[in-house]
VMD Tcl script that builds the backbone (N, CA, C; Angstrom):
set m [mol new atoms 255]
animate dup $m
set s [atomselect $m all]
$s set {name element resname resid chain x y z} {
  {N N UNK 1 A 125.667 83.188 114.149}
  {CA C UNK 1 A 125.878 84.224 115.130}
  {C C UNK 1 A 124.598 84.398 115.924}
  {N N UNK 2 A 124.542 84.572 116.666}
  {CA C UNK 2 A 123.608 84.973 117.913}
  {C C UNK 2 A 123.960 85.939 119.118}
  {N N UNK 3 A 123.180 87.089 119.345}
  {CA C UNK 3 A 122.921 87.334 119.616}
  {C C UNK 3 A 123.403 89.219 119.514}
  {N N UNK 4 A 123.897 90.433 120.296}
  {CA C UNK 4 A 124.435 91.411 119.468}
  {C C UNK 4 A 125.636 90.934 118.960}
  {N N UNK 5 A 126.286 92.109 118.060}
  {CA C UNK 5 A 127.534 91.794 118.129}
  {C C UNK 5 A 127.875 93.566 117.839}
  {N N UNK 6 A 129.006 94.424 117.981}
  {CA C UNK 6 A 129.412 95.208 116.972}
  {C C UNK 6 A 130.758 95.159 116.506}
  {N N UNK 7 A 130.278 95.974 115.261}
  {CA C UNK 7 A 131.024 95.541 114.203}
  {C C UNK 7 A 131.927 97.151 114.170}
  {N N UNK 8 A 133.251 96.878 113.610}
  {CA C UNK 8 A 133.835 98.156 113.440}
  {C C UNK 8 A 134.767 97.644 111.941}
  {N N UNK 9 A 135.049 98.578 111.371}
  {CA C UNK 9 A 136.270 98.542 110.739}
  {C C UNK 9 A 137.155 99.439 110.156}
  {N N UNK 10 A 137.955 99.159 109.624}
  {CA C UNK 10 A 139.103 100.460 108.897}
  {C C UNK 10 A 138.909 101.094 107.615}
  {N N UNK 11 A 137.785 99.911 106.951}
  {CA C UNK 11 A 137.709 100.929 106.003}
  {C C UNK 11 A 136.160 101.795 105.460}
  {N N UNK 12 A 136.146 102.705 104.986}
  {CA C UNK 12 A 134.799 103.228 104.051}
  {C C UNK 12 A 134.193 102.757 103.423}
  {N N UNK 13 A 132.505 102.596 103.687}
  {CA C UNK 13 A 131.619 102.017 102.519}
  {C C UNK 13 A 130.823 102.829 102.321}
  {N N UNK 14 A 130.527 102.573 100.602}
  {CA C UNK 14 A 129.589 103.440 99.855}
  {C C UNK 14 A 128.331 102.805 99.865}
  {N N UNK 15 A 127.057 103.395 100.727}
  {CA C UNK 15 A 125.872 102.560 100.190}
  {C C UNK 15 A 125.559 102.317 98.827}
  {N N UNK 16 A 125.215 101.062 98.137}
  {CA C UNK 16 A 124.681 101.380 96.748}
  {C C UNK 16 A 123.212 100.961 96.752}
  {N N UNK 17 A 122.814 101.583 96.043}
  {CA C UNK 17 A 120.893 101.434 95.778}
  {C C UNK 17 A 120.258 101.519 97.202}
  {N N UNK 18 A 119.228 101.201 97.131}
  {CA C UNK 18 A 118.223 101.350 98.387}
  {C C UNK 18 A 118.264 102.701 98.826}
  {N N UNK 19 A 118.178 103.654 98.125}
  {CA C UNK 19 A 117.839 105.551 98.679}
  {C C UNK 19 A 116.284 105.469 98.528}
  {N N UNK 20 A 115.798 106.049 98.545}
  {CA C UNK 20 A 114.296 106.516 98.255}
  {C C UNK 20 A 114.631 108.496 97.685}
  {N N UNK 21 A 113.660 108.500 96.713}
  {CA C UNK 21 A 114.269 110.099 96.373}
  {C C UNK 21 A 112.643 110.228 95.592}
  {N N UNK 22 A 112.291 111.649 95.718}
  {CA C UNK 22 A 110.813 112.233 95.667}
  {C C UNK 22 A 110.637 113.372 94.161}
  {N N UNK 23 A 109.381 113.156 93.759}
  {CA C UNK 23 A 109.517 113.699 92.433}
  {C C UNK 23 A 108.388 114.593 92.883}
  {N N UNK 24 A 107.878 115.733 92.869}
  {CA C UNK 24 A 106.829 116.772 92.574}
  {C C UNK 24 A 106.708 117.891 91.610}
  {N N UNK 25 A 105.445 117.945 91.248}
  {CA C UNK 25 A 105.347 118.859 90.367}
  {C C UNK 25 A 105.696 120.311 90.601}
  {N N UNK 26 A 105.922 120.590 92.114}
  {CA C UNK 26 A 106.306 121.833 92.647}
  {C C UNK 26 A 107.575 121.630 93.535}
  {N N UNK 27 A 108.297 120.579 93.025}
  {CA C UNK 27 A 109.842 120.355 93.345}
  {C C UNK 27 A 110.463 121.466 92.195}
  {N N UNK 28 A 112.335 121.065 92.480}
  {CA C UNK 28 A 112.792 121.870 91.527}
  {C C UNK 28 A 114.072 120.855 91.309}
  {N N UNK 29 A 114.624 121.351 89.808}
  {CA C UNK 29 A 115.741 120.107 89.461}
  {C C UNK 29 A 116.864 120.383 89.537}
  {N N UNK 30 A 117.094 121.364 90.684}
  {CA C UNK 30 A 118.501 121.664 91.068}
  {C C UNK 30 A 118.409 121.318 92.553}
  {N N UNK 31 A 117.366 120.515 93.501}
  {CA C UNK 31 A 117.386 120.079 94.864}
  {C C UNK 31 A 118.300 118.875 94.531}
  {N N UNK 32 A 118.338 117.849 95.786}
  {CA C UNK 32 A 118.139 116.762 95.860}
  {C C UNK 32 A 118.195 115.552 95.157}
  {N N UNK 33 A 116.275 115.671 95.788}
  {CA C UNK 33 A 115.840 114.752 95.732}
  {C C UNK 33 A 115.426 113.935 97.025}
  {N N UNK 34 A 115.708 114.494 98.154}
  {CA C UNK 34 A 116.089 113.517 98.932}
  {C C UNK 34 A 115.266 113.498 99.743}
  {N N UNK 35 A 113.935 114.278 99.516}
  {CA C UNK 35 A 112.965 114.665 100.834}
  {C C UNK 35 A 111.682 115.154 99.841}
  {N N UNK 36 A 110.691 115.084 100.559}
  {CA C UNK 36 A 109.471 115.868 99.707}
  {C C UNK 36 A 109.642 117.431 100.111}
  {N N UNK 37 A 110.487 118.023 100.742}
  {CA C UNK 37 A 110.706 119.541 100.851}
  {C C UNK 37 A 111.742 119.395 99.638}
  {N N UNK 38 A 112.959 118.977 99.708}
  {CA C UNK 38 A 114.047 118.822 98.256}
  {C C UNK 38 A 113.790 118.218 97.242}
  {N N UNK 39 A 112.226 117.989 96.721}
  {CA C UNK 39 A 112.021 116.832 95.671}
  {C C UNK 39 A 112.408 117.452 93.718}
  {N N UNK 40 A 112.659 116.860 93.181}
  {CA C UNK 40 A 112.646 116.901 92.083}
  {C C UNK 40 A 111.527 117.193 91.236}
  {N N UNK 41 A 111.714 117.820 90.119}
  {CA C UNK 41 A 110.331 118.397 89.352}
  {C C UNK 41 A 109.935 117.828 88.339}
  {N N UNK 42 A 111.469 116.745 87.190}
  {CA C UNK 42 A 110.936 116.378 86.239}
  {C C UNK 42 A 111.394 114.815 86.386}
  {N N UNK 43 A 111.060 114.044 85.330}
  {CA C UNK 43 A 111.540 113.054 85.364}
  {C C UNK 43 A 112.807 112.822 84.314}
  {N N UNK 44 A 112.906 113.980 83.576}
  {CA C UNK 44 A 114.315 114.251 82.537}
  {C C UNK 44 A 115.476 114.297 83.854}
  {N N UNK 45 A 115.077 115.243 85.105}
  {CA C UNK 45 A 116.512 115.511 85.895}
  {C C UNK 45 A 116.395 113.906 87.231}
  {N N UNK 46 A 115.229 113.662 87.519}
  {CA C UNK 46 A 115.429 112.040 88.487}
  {C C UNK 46 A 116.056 111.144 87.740}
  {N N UNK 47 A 115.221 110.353 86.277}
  {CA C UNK 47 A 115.483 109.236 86.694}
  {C C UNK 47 A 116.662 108.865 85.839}
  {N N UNK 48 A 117.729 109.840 85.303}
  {CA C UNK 48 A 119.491 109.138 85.225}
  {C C UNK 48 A 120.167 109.288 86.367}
  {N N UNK 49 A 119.241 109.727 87.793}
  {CA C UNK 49 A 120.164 110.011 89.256}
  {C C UNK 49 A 119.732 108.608 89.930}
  {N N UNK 50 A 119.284 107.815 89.583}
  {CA C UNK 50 A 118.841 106.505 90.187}
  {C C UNK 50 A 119.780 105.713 89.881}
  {N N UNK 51 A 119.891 104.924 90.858}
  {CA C UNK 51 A 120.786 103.231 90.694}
  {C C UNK 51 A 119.789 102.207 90.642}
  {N N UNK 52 A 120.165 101.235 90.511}
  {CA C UNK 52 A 119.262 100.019 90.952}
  {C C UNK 52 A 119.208 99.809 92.344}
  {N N UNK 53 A 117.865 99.617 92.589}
  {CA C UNK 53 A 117.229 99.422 93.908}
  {C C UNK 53 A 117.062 100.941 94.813}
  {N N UNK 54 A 116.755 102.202 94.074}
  {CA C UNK 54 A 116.318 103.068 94.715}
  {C C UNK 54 A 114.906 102.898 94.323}
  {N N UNK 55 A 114.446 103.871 94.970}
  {CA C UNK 55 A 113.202 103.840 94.904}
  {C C UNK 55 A 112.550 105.537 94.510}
  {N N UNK 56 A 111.656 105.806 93.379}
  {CA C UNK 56 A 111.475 107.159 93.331}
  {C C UNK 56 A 109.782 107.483 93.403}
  {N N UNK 57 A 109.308 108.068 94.252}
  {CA C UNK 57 A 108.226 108.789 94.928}
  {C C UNK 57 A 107.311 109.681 94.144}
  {N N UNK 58 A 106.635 109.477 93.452}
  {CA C UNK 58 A 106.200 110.285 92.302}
  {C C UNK 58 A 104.747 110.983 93.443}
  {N N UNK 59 A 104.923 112.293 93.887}
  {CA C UNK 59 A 103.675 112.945 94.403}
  {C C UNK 59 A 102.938 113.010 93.242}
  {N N UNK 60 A 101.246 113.542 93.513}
  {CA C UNK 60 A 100.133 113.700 92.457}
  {C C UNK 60 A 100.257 114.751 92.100}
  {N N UNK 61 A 100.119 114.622 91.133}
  {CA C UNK 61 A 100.302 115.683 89.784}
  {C C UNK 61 A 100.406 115.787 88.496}
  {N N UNK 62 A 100.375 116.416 87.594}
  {CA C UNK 62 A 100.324 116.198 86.452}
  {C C UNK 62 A 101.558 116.426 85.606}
  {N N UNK 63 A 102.209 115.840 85.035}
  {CA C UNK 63 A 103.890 116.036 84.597}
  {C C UNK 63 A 103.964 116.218 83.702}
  {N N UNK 64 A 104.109 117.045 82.513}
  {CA C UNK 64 A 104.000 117.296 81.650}
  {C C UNK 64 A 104.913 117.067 80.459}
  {N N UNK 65 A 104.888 117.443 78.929}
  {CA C UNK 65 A 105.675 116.952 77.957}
  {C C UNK 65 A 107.023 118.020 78.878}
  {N N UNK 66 A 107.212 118.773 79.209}
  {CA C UNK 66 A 108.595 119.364 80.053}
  {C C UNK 66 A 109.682 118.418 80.072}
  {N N UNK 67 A 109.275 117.378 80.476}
  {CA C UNK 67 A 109.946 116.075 81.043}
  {C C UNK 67 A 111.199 115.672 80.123}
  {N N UNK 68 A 110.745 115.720 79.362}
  {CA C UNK 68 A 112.105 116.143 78.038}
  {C C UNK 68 A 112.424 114.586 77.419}
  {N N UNK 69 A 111.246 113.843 76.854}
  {CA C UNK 69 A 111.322 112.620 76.240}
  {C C UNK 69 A 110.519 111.271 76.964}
  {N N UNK 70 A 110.151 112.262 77.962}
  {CA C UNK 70 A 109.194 110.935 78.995}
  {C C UNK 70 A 107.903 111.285 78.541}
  {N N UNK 71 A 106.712 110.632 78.728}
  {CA C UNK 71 A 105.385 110.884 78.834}
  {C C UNK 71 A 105.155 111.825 79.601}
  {N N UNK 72 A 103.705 112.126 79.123}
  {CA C UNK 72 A 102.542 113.135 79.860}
  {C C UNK 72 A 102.111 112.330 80.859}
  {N N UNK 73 A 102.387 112.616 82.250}
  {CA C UNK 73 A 101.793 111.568 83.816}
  {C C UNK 73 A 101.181 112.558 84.072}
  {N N UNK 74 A 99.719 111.462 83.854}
  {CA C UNK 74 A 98.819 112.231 85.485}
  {C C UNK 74 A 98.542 111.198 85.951}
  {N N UNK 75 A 99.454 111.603 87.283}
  {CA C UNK 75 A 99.263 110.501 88.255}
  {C C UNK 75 A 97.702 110.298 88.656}
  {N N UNK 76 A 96.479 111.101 88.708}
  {CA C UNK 76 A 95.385 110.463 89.334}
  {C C UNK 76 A 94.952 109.947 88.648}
  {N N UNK 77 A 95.535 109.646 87.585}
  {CA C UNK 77 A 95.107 108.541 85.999}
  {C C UNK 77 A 95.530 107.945 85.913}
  {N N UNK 78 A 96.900 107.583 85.741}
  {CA C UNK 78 A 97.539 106.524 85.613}
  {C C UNK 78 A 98.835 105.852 86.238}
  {N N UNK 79 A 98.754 106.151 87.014}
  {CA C UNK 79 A 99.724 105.642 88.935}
  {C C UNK 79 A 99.148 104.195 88.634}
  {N N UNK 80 A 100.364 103.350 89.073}
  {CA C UNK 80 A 100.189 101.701 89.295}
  {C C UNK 80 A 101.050 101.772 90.464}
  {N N UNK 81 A 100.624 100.717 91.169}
  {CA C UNK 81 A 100.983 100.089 92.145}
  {C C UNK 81 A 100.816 100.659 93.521}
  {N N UNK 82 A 99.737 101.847 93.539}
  {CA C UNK 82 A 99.798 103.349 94.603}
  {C C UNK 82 A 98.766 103.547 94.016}
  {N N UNK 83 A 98.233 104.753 95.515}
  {CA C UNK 83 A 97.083 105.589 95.093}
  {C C UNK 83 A 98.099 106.972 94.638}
  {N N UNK 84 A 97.271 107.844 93.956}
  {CA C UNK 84 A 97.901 109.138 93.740}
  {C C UNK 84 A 98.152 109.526 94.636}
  {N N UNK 85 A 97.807 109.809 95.875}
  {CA C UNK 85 A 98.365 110.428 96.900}
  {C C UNK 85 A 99.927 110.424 97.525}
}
mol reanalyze $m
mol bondsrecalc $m
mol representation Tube
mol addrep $m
């Protein structure tokens, strides 16, 4: 194919994976997720809301045993692949 084309059709699609969704320590776990104003607070209420191939945003902060079976994160300690920021 070359060059535009559009596309229409009859029926409904569900995106799957590829969201991006935000975790802060001054989120709450009845938002979202879906914004750093709607972000999430623990990682007990994010990460069974993930599919494969989302992506989740961990702001700096320190996360505590709260988390409800996850580790103690402090992100300006131990963040991979990112700065804490």
């Amino acid at each position: 194919m070359q060059g535009n084309a559009t596309v229409t059709s009859e029926r409904s699609f569900q995106t799957i994976g590829g969201r991006t969704f935000y975790l802060a320590t001054s989120g709450d776990d009845g938002n979202n997720g879906q914004s750093t104003d709607l972000a999430w607070k623990t990682f007990a209420a994010s990460i069974p809301k993930l599919a494969a191939g989302d992506t989740l945003i961990v702001r700096n902060g320190t996360y505590t045993s709260s988390n409800s079976g996850y580790p103690n994160i402090n992100c300006t300690t131990t963040a991979k692949n990112a700065t804490s920021s």
